[in-house]
C-alpha positions as CSV (number, residue, x, y, z in Angstrom):
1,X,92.7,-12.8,34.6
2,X,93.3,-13.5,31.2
3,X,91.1,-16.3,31.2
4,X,88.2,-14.4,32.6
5,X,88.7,-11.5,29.6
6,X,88.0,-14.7,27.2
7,X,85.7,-15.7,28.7
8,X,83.7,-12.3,28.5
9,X,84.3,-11.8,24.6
10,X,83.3,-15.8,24.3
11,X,80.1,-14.6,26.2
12,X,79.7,-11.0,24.0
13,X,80.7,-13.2,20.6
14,X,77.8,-15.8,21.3
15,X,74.8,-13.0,22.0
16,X,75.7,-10.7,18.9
17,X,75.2,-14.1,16.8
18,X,72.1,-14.6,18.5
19,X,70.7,-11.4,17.4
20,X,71.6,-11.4,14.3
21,X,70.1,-14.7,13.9
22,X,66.9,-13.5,15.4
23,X,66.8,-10.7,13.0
24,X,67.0,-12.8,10.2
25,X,64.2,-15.1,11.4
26,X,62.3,-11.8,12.0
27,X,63.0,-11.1,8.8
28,X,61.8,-14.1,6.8
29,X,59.1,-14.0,8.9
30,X,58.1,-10.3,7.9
31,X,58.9,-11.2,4.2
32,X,57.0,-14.6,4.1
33,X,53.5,-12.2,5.7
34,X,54.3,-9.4,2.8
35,X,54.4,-11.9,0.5
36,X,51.3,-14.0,1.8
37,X,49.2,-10.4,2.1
38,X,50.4,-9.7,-1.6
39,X,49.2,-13.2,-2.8
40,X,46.0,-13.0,-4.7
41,X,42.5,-14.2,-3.8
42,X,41.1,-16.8,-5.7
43,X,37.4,-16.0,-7.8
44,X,35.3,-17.3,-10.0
45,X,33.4,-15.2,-12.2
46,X,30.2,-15.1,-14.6
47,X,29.8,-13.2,-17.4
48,X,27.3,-10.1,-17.3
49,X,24.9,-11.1,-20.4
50,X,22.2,-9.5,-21.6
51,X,19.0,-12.1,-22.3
52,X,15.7,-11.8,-22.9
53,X,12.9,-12.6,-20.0
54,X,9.5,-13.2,-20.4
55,X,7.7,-14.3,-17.1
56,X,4.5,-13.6,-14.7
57,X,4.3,-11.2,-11.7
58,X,3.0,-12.8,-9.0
59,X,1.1,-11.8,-5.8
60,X,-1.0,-12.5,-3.2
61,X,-4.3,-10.1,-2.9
62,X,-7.9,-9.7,-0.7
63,X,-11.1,-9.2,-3.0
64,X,-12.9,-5.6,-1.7
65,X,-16.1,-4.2,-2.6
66,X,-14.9,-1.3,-5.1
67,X,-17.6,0.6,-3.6
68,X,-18.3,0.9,-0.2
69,X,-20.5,3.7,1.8
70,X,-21.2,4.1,5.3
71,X,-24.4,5.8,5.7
72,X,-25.6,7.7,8.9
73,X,-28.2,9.5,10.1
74,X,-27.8,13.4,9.8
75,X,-29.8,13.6,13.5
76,X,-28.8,12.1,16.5
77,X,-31.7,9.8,18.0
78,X,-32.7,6.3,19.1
79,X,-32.9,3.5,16.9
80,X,-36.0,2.4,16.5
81,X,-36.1,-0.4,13.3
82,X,-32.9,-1.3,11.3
83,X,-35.3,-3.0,8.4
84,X,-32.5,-4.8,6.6
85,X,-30.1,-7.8,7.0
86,X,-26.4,-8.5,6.3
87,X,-26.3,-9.7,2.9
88,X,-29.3,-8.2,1.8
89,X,-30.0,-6.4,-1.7
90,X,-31.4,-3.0,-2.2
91,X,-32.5,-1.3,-4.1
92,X,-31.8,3.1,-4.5
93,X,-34.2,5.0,-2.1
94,X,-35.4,2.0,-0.3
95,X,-36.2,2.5,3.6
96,X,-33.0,1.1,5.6
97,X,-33.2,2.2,9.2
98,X,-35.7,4.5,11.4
99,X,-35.2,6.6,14.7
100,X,-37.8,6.7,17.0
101,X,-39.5,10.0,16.1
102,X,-42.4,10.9,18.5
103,X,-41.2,14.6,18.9
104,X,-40.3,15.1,15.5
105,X,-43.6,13.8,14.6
106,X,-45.1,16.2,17.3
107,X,-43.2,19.0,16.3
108,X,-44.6,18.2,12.2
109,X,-47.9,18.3,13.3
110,X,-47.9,21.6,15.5
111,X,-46.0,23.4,12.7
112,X,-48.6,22.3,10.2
113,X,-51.2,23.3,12.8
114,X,-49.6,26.5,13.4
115,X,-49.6,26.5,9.3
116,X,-53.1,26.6,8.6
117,X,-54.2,29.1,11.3
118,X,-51.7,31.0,9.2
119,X,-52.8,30.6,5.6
120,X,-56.7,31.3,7.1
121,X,-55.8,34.5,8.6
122,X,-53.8,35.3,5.1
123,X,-56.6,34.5,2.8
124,X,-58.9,36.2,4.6
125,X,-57.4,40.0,5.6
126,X,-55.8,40.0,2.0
127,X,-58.7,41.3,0.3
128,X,-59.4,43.7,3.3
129,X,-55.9,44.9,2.0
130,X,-56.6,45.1,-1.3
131,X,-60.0,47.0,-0.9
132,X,-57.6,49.5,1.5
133,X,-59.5,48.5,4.9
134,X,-56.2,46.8,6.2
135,X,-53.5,49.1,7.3
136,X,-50.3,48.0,5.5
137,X,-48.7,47.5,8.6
138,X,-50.7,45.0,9.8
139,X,-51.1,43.5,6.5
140,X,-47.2,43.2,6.8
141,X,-47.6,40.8,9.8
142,X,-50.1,38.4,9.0
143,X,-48.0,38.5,5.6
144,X,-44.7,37.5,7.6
145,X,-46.4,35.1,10.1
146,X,-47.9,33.1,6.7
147,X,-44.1,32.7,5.5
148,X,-43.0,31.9,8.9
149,X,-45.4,29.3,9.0
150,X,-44.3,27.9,5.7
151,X,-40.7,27.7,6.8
152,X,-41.5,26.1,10.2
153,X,-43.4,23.4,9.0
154,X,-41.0,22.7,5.8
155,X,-38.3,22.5,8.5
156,X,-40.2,20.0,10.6
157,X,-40.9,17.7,7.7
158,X,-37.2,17.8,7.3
159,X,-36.4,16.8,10.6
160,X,-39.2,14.3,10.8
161,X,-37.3,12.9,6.8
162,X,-33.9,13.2,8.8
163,X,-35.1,10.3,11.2
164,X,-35.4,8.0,8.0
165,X,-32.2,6.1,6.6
166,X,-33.0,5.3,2.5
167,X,-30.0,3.8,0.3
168,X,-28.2,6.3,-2.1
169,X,-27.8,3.5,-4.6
170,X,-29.0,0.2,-5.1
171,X,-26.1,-2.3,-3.7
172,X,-25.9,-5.3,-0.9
173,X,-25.5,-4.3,2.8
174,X,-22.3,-5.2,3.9
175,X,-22.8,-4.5,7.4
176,X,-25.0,-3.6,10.1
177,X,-23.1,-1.3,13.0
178,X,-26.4,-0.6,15.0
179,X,-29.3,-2.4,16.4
180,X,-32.7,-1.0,17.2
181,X,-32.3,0.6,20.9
182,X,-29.2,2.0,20.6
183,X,-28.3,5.5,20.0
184,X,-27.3,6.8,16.4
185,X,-24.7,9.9,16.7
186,X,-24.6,12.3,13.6
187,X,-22.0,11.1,11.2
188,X,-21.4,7.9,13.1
189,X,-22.0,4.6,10.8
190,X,-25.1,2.6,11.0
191,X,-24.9,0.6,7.8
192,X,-22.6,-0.1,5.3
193,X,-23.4,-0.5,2.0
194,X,-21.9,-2.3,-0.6
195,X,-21.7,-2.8,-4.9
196,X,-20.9,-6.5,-5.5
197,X,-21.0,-6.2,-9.1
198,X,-17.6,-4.9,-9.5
199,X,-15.3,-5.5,-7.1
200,X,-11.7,-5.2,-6.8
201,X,-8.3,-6.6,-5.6
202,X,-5.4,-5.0,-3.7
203,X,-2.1,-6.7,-3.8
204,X,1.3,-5.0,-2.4
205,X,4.0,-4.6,-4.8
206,X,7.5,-4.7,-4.2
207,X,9.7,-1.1,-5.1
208,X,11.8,-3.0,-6.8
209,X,9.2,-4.1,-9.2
210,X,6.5,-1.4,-9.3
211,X,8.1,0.1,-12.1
212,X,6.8,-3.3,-14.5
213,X,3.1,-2.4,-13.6
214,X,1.1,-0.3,-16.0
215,X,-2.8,1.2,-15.5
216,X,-4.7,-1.0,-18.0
217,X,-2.4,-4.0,-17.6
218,X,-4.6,-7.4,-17.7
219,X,-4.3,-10.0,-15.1
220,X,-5.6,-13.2,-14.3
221,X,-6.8,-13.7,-10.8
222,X,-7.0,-17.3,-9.3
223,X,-9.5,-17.5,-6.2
224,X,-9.1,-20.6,-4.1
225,X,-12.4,-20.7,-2.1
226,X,-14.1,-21.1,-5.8
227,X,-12.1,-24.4,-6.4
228,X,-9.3,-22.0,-7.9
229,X,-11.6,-20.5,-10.4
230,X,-9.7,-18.2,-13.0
231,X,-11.1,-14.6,-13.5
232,X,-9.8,-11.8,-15.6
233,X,-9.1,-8.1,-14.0
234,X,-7.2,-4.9,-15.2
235,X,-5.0,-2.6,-13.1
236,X,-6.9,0.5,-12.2
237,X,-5.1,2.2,-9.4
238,X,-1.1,2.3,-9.0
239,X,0.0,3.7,-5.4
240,X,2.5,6.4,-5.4
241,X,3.5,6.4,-1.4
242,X,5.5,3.2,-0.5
243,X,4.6,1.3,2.8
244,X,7.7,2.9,5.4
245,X,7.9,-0.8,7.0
246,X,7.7,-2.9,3.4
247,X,8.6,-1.0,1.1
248,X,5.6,-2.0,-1.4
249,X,3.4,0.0,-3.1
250,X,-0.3,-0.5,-3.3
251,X,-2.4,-1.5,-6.7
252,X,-5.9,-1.9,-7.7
253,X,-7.2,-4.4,-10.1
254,X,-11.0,-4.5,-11.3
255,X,-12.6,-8.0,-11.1
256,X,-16.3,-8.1,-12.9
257,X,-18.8,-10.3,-10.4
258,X,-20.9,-11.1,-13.3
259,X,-22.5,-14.2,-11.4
260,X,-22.1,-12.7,-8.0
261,X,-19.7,-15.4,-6.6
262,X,-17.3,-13.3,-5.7
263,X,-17.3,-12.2,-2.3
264,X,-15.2,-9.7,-0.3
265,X,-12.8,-10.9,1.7
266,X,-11.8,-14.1,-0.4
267,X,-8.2,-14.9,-0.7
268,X,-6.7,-14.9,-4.2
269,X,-3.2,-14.9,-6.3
270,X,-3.3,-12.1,-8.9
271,X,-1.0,-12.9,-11.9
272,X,0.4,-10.1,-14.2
273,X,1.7,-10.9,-17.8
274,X,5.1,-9.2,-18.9
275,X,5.9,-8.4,-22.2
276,X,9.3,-10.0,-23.6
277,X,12.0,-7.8,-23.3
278,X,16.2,-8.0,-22.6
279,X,17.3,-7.4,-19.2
280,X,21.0,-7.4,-17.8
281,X,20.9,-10.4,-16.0
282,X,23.9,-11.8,-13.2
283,X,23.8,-14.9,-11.1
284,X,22.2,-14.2,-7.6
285,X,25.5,-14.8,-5.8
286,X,27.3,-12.2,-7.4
287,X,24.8,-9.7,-5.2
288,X,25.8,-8.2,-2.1
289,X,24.3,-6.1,0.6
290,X,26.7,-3.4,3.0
291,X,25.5,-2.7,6.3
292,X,24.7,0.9,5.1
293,X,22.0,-0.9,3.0
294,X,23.7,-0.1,-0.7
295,X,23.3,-2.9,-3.1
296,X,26.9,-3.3,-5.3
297,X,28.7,-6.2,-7.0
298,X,32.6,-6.9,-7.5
299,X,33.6,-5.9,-11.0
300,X,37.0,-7.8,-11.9
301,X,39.2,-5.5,-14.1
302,X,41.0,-8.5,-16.5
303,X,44.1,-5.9,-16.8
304,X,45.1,-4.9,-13.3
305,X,43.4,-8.2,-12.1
306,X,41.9,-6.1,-9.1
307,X,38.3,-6.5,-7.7
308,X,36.3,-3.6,-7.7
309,X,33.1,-2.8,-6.0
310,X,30.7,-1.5,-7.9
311,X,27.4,-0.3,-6.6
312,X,24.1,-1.9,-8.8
313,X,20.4,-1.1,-9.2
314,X,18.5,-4.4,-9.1
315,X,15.0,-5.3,-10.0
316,X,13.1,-9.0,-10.2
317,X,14.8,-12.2,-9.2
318,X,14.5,-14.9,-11.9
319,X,15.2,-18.2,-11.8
320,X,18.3,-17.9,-10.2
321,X,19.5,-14.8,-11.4
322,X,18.6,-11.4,-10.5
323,X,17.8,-8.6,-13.6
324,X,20.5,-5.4,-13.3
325,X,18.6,-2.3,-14.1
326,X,22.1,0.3,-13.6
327,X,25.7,-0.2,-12.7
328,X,26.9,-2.8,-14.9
329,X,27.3,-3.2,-18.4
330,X,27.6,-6.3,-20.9
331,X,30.6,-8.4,-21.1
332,X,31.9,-7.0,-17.8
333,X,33.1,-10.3,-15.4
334,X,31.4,-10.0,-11.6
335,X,32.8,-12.4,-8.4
336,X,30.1,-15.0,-7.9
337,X,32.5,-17.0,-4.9
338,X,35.1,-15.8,-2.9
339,X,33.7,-12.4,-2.6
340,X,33.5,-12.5,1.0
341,X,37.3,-12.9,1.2
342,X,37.3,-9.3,-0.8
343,X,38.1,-5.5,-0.2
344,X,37.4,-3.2,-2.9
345,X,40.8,-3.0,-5.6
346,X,41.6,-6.7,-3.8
347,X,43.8,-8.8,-6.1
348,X,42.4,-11.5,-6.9
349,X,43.1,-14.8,-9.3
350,X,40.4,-15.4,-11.9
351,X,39.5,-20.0,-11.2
């Protein structure tokens, strides 16, 4: 018996020592994580420094006609001769396009019959009226029925002018949407007509860099189909409604066709001139993105040697660096690697 009581407290004596030395291996264990966690994250850094940039703007752009007018007819009716081709110049009131006009026509000519039966039957009773021999009533109607007459056939020659498509200004016709036999709608376009002599380019600008672009602003535009020709232009329109999708804005630039070589539709690159000026500049790495779209940095602080996110305002990416427009300030130190190991108020070791 006794040796079975020693053997128990043997048994009791060997399991409390192998807890206890369990708990001390849990122990280091939990200490050695603490002081991994607590261990901090090795950066490098660049200084935030304020330099001055001087560069281009740069974009791709489509030459347009600056002008462009679809004409109609103010009638419906069927084409009868479309007297111009693609390409062609004209000149202000010259004929463009006909519709075939047989009952206008008929219509003219009964009106102007109807007109002169008229007028007779005026000239004739009004110095019956005069004299007194013409009752005023009757004198009333023949009166009426002259004016009517008048109206009627003025009216006809409109219609009958209606059926007649002339060119509001002198330009080139840029296109021909109808061909003699086919039915012209009021309002729906049967030419379109062009001015060459001053055309335009549209280029799409980039939010982050509308702000640089002024109305008046010279550029040079590079056209490649003219063996890269250079020609000058000045910003005339600035958009003020950004593209949902691209986020860029819209702009304008006047191009002078002085030798009519310019055509629309010709691919060029539009190059805008900045003026010298210092800008907050950071390495491109140091630039960060969150999922809720928010542009920010990591600001080290030097005295609690913490990492803090800092949200940024950024505008044109130059060579390697991108310009900071708010958020940061000079001299301040931003993570350019080993920012994706990083929380904000991480500790971190400065490399």
């Amino acid at each position: 018996m006794k040796n079975i009581n020693t053997y128990v407290i043997a048994l009791i004596a060997a399991s409390l020592l192998g807890a206890c030395s369990a708990k001390k291996q849990h122990t280091s264990l939990a200490k050695a994580q603490v002081k991994t966690q607590q261990l901090p994250i090795k950066v490098t850094v660049a200084k935030v420094a304020l330099s001055k940039t001087e560069g281009n703007l740069s974009y791709s752009g489509t030459i347009e006609p600056s002008t462009s007018i679809p004409l109609s007819f103010l009638m419906p009716g069927l084409v009868k001769d479309i007297y111009v081709k693609e390409g062609q110049r004209v000149s202000k009131g010259q004929l463009l396009a006909r519709l075939s006009q047989d009952s206008q026509q008929s219509g003219y000519e009964l009106a102007l019959a109807k007109q002169k039966h008229a007028e007779h039957a005026y000239h004739n009773l009004k110095p019956m009226y005069k004299s007194g021999s013409l009752p005023e009533m009757k004198w009333v109607e023949v009166k009426t029925g002259y004016e009517q007459a008048n109206a009627a056939v003025a009216l006809a020659k409109t219609n009958l002018n209606n059926g007649d498509l002339h060119a509001p200004v002198s330009g080139v016709i840029g296109r021909k949407m109808l061909e003699p036999g086919m039915t012209a709608l009021p309002g729906t376009p049967v030419i379109q007509l062009v001015q060459l002599h001053q055309l335009s380019v549209k280029v799409s600008v980039p939010e982050g860099e509308i702000s640089q672009i002024k109305t008046g602003q010279q550029a040079q535009i590079k056209i490649s189909a003219l063996q890269d020709k250079v020609f000058a232009g000045t910003v005339t329109e600035i958009g003020v409604m950004a593209n949902a999708i691209s986020r860029t804005y819209d702009v304008k630039i006047a191009i002078a066709n002085v030798q009519n070589e310019i055509k629309p539709g010709m691919m060029c690159q539009v190059s805008l001139a900045q003026r010298q000026a210092a800008k907050l500049l950071v390495p491109y790495q140091a630039v960060s993105n969150d999922i809720e779209g928010e542009t920010y940095v990591y600001v080290v602080n030097r005295q609690t040697m913490e990492a803090q996110k800092q949200a940024v305002k950024v505008g044109l990416f130059r060579q390697n660096q991108i310009e900071v427009l708010a958020g940061l300030q000079t001299g301040q130190q931003v993570v350019v690697r080993g920012k994706h190991k990083l929380t904000d108020h991480a500790k971190v070791s400065v490399q």
